[in-house]
C-alpha positions as CSV (number, residue, x, y, z in Angstrom):
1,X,22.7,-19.3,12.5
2,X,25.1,-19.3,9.8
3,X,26.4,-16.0,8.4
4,X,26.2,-17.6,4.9
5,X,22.8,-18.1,4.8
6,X,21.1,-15.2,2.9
7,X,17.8,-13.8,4.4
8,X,15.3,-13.7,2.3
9,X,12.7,-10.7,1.8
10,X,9.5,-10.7,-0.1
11,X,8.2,-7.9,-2.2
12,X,11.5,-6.3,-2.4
13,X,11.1,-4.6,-5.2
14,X,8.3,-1.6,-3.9
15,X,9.4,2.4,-4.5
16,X,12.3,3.6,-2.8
17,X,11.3,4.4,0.6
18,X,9.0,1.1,0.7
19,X,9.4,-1.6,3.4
20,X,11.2,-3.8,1.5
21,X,13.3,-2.2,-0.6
22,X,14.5,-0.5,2.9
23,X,14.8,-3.4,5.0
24,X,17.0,-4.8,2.1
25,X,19.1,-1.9,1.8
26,X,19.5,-1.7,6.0
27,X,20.4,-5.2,6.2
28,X,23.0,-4.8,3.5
29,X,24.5,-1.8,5.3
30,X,25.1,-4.1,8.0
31,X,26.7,-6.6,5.7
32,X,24.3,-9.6,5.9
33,X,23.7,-11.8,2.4
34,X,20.1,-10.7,1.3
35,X,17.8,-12.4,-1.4
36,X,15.6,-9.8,-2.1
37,X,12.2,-11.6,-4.1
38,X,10.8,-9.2,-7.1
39,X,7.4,-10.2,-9.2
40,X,9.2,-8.9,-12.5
41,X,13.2,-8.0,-13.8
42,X,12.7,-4.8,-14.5
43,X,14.8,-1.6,-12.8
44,X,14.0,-1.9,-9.7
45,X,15.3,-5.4,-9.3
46,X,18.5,-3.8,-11.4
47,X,18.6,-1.4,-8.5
48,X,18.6,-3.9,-5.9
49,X,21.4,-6.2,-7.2
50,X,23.0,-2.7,-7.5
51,X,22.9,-2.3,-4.0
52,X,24.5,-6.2,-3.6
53,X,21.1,-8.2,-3.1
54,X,21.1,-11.8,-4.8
55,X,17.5,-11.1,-6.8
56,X,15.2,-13.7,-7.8
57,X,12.3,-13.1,-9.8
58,X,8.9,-15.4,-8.6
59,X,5.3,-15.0,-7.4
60,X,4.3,-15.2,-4.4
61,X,1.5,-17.9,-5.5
62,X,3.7,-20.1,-7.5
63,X,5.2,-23.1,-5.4
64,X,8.2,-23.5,-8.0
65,X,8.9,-19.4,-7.4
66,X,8.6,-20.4,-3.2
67,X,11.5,-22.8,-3.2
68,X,14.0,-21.0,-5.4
69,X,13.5,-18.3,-3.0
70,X,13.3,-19.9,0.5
71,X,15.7,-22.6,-0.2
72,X,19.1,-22.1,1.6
73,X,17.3,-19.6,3.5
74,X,17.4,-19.6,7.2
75,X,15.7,-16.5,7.9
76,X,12.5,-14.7,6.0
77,X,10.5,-11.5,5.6
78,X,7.2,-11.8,4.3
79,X,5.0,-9.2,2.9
80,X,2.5,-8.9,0.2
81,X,0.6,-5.8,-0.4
82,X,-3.5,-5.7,-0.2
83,X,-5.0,-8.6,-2.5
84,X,-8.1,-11.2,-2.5
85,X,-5.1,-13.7,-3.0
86,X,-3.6,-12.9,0.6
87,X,-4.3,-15.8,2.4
88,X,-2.9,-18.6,-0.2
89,X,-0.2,-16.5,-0.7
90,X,0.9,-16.4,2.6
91,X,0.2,-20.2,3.1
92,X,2.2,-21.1,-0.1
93,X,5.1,-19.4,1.6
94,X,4.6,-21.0,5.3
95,X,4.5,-24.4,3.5
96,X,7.5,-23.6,1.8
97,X,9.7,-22.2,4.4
98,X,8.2,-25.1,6.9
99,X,9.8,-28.0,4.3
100,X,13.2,-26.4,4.1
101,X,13.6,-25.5,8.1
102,X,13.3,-22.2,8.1
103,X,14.4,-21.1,11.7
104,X,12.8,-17.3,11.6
105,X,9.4,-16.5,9.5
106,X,9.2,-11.9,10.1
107,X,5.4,-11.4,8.9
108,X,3.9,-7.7,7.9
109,X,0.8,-8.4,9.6
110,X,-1.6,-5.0,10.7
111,X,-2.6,-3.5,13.9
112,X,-6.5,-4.3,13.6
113,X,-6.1,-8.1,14.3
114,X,-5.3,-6.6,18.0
115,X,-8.9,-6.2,18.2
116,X,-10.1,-9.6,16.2
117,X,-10.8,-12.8,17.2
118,X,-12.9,-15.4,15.6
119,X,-16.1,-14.1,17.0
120,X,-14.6,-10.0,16.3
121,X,-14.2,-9.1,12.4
122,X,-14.8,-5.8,10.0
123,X,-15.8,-5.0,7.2
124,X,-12.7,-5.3,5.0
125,X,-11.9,-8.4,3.5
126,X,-8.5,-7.9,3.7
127,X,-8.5,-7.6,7.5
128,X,-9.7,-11.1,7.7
129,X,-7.4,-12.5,5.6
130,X,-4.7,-11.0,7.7
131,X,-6.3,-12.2,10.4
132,X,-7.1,-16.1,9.0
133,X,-3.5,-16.0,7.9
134,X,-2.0,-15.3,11.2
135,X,-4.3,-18.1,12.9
136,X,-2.5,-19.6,9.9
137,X,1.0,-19.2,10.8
138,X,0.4,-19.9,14.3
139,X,-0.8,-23.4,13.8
140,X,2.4,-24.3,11.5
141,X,4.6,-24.5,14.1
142,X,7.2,-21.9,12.0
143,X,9.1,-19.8,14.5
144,X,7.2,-17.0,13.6
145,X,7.1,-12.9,14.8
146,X,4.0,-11.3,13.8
147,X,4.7,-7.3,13.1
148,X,1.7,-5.1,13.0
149,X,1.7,-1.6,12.3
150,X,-1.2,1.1,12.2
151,X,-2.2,3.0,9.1
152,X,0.9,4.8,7.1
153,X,1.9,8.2,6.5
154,X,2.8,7.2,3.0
155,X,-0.9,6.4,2.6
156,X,-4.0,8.9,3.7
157,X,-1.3,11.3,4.9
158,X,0.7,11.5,1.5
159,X,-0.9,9.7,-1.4
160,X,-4.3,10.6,-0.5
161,X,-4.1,14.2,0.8
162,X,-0.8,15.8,-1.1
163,X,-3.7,16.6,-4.0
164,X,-5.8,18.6,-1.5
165,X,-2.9,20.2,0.6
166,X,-1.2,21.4,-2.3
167,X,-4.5,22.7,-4.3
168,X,-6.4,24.2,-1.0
169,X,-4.6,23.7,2.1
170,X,-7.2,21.1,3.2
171,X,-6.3,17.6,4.2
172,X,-9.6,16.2,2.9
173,X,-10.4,12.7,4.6
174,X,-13.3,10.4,5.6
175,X,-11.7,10.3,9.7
176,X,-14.1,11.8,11.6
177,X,-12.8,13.6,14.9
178,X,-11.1,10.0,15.5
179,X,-7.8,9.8,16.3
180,X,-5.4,8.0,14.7
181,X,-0.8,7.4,15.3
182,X,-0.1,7.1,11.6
183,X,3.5,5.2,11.5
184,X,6.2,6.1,8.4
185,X,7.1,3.0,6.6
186,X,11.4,4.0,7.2
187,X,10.4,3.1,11.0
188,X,8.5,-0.1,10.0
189,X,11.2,-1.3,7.6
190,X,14.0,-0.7,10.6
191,X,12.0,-2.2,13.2
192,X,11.8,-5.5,10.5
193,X,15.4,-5.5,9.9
194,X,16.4,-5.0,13.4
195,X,14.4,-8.3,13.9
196,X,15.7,-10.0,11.0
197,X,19.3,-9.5,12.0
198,X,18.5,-11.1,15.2
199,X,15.4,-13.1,15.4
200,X,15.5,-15.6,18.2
201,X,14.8,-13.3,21.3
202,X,12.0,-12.7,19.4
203,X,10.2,-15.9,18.1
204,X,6.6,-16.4,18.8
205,X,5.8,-12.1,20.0
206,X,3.6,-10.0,18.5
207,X,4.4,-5.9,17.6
208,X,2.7,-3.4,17.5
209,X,4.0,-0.3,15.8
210,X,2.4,3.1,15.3
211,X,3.8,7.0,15.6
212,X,5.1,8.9,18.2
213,X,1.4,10.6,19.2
214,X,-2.5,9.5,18.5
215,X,-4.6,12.9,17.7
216,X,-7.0,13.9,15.7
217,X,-7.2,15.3,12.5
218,X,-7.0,18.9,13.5
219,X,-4.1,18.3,15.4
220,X,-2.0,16.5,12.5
221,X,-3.2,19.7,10.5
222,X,-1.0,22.5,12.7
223,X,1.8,19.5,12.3
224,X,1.4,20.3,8.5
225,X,1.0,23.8,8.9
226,X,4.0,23.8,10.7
227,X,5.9,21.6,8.5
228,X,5.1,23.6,5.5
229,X,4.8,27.3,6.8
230,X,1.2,28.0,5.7
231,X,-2.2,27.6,7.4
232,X,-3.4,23.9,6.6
233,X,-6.7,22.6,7.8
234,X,-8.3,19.2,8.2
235,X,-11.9,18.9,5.8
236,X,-13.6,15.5,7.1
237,X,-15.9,14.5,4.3
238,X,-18.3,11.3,3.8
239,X,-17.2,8.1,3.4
240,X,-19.6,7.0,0.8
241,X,-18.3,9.5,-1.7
242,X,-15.0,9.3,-1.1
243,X,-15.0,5.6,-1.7
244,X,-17.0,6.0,-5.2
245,X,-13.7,8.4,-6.3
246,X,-11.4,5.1,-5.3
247,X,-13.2,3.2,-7.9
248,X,-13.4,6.1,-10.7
249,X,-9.5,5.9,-10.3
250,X,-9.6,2.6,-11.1
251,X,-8.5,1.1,-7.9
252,X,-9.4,-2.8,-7.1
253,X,-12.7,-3.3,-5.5
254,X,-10.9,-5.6,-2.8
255,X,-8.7,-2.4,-2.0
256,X,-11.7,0.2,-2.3
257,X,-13.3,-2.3,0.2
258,X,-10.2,-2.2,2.7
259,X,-9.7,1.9,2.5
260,X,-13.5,2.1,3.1
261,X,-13.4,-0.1,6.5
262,X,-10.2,1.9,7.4
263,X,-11.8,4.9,6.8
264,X,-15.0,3.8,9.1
265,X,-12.3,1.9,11.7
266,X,-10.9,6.0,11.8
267,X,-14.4,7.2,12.2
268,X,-15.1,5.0,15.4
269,X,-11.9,5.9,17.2
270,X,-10.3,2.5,16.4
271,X,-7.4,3.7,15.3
272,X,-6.8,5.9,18.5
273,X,-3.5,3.4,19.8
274,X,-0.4,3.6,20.6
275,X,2.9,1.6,21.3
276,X,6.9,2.0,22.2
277,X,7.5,-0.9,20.3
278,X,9.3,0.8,17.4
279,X,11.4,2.8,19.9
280,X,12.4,-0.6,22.1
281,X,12.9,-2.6,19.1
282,X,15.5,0.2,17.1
283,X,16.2,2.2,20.1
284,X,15.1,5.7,17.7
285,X,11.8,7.2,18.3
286,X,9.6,7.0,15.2
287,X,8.7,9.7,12.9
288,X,6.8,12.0,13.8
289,X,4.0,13.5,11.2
290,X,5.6,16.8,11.3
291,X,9.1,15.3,10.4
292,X,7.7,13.6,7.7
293,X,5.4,16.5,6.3
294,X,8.8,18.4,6.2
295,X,10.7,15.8,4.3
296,X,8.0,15.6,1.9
297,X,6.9,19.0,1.5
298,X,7.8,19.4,-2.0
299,X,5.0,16.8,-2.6
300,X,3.1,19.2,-0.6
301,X,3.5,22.4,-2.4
302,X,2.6,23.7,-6.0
């Protein structure tokens, strides 16, 4: 593979601390050309050509916006966050990357296809969109690695409970006594650019990644407790409710739809799984929840 030949990664342009904005800023550490795709020019797309990254602005829809940014590209990362558009998105790009030969297609993909098949769905749209587009991807004949994480910490464990924590010392979440190995995106992002930098060994597998322990609720509450030096507990409260507040905050009804399932998924012990992959793939254990309680606790704390 030549060393010229930038590698593209989609949705580059996410906070700092986001999948691809890291993955960028790990592969340039390692001096490897990067094309890092953004939807708009604004600072974050400054920030990235800051870094070194060759930036080019395109949607993920737009055929025109798939060639300028797959074209001279031997290797690719794509990722596009929750939308009703997932699926021609993602078979825009494959089309794409299939006419200009691209020898390595990374895809975010999530941990629930594990237990999908065409007879096996849920409730979430977006699940079977992830799943349709990885049936998808499979029939192209791209040399494609599918990555599939489990739920986020920077999701129900920061965005949706830094609120509570900091106001009650309650995690407040629809999970049930179900357990769940909530993954931080910094070990997602490393395990995609590890692959990235060296994709072959790894054409046509499947990962799974998720954190270093599966427990319940009222264990990942003594890991904040710890984290932050006061007494947090874990509240579980009803899904139904929980969703209506998603959609008074003005969230998308697709995404209120996905949260809800994941929410249920928790409930039913679906999430209750585990996997070394992120530790065999980077050769560092991932994050634990404690760890990243700690890092954040300022988000945490009033």
């Amino acid at each position: 593979m030549s060393e010229q030949s930038p590698i593209l990664v989609t949705g580059a342009a996410g906070r700092v601390g986001a999948v691809g904005r890291t993955v960028t800023e790990l592969l340039l550490k390692q001096g490897k050309a990067v094309r890092a795709m953004v939807r708009s020019d604004d600072e974050r797309a400054q920030a990235l050509r800051d870094m070194g990254a060759e930036v080019v602005v395109g949607d993920l829809l737009d055929l025109d916006s798939m060639h300028k940014a797959i074209a001279g590209c031997e290797t690719m990362y794509f990722a596009m966050s929750v939308s009703d558009a997932y699926l021609a998105a993602t078979i825009n790009a494959a089309a794409v990357a299939k006419h200009h030969g691209v020898k390595a297609f990374v895809n975010m993909s999530q941990m629930t296809l594990s237990q999908m098949s065409v007879t096996q769905t849920t409730a979430s749209p977006q699940h079977k969109l992830h799943w349709l587009a990885e049936q998808a991807l499979n029939w192209s004949g791209l040399p494609v690695v599918h990555v599939r994480p489990t739920v986020f910490l920077e999701g129900f464990f920061l965005l949706f409970s830094s609120h509570s924590v900091k106001k009650s010392d309650q995690i407040r979440l629809p999970f049930g006594d179900g357990k769940t190995s909530p993954v931080a995106a910094e070990d997602v992002a490393r395990v995609v650019a590890a692959l990235l930098a060296n994709p072959q060994p790894h054409i046509g597998k499947t990962y799974h990644l998720t954190g270093p322990h599966s427990e319940n609720m009222h264990f990942y509450a003594q890991e904040y407790s710890k984290a932050l030096g006061r007494t947090i507990t874990y509240q579980d409260i009803p899904v139904g409710p929980w969703r209506e507040a998603l959609i008074e905050r003005g969230l998308p009804i697709h995404l209120v739809n996905h949260l809800a399932t994941m929410a249920d998924l928790h409930r039913a012990g679906r999430y209750d799984r585990m996997s070394d992959d992120v530790l065999t793939l980077t050769g560092q254990a991932p994050l634990s929840v404690q760890d990243f309680v700690r890092k954040n606790a300022a988000t945490f704390t009033a």
